[in-house]
GUVOGU-577896 format. One line per 10 residues: number of its first residue (from 1); for each residue x, y, z negated of N, C-alpha, C, O, CB. Coordinates in steps of 0.02 Angstrom, whole numbers. Glycine has a CB too. Example, Ala and Ser with C-alpha at 12.3 -4.5 7.8 and 13.67 -1.06 7.14 Angstrom:
<rs>
1 = 660,-284,-390,615,-225,-390,660,-165,-390,712,-166,-423,565,-224,-452 | 642,-112,-354,684,-53,-357,645,2,-394,670,57,-402,704,-30,-286
</rs>
This chain:
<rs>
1 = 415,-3401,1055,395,-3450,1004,333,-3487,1029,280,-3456,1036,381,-3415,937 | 337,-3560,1045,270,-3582,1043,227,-3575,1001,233,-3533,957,266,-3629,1049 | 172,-3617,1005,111,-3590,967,69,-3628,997,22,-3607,1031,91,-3515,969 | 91,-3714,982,63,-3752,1005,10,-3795,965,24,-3806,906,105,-3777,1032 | -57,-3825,995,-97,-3836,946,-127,-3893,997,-105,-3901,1054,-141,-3771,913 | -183,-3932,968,-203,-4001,1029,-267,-3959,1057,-295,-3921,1017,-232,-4103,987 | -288,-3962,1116,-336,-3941,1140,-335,-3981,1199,-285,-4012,1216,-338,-3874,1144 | -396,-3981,1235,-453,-4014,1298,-420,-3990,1371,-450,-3950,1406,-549,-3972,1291 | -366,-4012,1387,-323,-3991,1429,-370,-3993,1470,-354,-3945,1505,-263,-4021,1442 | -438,-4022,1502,-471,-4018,1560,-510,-3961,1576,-517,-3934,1631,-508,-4067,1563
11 = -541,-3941,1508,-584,-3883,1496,-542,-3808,1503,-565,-3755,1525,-616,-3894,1419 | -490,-3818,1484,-426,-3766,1469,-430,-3747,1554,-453,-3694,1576,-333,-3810,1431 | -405,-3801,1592,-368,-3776,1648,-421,-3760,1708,-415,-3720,1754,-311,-3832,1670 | -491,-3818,1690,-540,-3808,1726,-574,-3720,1724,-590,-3688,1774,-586,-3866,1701 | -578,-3703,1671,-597,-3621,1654,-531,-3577,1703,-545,-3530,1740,-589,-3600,1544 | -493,-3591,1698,-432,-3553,1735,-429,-3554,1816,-411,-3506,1851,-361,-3587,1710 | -453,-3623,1842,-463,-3636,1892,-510,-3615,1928,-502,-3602,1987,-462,-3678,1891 | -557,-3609,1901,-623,-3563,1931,-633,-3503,1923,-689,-3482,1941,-680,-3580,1911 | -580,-3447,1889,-586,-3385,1878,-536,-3373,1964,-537,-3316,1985,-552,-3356,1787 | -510,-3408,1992,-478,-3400,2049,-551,-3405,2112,-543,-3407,2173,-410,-3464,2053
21 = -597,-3406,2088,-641,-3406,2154,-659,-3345,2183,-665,-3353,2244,-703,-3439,2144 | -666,-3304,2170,-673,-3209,2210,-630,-3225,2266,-644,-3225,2325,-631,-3122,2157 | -561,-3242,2232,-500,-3245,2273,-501,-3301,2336,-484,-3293,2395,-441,-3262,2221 | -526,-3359,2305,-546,-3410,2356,-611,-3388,2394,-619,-3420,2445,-559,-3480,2320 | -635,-3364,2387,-710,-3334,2437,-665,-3262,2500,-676,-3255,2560,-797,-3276,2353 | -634,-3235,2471,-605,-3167,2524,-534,-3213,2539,-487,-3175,2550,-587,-3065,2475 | -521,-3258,2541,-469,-3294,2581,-495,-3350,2621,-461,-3390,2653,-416,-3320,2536 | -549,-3348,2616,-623,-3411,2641,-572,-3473,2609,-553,-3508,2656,-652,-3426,2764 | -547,-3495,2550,-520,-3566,2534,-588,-3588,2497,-636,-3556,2477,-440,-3571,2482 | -570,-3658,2497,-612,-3702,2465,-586,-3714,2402,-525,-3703,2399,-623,-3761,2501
31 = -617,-3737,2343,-566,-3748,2284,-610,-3791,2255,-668,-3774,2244,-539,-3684,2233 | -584,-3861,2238,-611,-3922,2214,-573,-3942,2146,-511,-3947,2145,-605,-3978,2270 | -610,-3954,2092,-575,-3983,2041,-596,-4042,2029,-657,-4050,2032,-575,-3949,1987 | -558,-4095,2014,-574,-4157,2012,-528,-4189,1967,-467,-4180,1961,-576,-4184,2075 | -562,-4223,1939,-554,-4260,1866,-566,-4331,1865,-605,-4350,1907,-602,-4232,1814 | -543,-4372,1828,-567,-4448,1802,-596,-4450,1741,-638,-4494,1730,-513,-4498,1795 | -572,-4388,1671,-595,-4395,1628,-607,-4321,1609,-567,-4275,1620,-563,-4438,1592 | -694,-4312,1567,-665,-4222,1557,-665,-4211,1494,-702,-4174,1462,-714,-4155,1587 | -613,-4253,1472,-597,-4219,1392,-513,-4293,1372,-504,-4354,1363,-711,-4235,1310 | -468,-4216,1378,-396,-4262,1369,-385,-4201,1325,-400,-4143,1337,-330,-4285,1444
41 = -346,-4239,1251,-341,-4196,1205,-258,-4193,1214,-227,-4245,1225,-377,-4217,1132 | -228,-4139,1211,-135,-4132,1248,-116,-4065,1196,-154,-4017,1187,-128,-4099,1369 | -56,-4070,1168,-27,-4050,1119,-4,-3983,1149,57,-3985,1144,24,-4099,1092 | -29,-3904,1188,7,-3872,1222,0,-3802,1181,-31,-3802,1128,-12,-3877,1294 | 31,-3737,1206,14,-3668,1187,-32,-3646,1235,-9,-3643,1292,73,-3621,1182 | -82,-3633,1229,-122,-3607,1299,-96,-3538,1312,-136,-3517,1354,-210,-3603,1292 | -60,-3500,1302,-47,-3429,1323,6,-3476,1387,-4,-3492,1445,-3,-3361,1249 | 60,-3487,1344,114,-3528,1408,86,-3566,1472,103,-3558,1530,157,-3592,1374 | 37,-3615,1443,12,-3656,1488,-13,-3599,1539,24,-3593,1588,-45,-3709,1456 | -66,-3557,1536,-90,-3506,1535,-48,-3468,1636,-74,-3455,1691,-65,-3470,1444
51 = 12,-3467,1611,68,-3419,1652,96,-3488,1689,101,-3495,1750,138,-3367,1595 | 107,-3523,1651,116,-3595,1702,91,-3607,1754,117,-3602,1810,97,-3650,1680 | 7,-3632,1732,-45,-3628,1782,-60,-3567,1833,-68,-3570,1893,-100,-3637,1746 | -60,-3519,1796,-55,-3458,1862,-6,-3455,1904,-27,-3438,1959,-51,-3389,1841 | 51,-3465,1902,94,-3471,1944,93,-3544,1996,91,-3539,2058,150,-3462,1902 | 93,-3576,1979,39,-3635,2002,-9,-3636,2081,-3,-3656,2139,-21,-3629,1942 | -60,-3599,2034,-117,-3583,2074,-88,-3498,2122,-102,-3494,2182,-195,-3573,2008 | -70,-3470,2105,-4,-3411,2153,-6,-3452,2205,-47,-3447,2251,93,-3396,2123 | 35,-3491,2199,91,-3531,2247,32,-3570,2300,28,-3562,2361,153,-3600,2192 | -12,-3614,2256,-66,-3619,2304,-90,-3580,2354,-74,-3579,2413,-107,-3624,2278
61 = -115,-3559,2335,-131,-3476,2397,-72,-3451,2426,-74,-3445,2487,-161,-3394,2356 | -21,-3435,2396,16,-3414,2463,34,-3477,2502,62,-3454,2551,87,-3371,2448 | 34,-3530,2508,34,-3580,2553,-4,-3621,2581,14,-3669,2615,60,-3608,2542 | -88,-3596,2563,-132,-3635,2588,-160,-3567,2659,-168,-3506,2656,-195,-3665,2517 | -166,-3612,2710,-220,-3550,2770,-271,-3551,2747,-289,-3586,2700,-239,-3565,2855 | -317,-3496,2788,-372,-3471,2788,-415,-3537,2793,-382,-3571,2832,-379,-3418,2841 | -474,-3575,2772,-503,-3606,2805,-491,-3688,2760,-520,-3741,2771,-479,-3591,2881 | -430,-3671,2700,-388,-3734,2702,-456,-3751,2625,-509,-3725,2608,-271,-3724,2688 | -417,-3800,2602,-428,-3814,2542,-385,-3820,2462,-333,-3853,2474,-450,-3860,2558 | -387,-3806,2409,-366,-3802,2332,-396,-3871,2302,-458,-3868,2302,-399,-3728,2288
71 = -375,-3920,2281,-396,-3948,2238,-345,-3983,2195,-363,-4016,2146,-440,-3980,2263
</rs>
């Protein structure tokens, strides 16, 4: 069941994105987030979005080398 509500899709994914840095420091990656605007209001479930984005950012790392960059 969704359980969708409007929220700050930048703030949402930006917090998610940077809980991946431990991981980016013992894989030596770089991880850049970059934006045009930091506040887009987007109709989503954040649990879903949530597993979306992690899988996502997964996939990142297993296909970026040592040395590379995330953004």
């Amino acid at each position: 069941e969704l359980k969708a509500a409007k929220h700050n899709i930048v703030s949402f994914l930006k917090s998610l994105f940077f809980s991946f840095e431990s991981l980016a420091g013992a894989k030596k990656i770089e991880l850049g987030f970059e934006t045009t605007s930091n506040h887009i209001p987007v109709l989503f479930d954040p649990d879903k979005m949530e597993k979306v984005f992690y899988n996502i950012m997964s996939n990142a790392f297993k296909f970026t080398p040592e040395n590379g960059k995330i953004s």
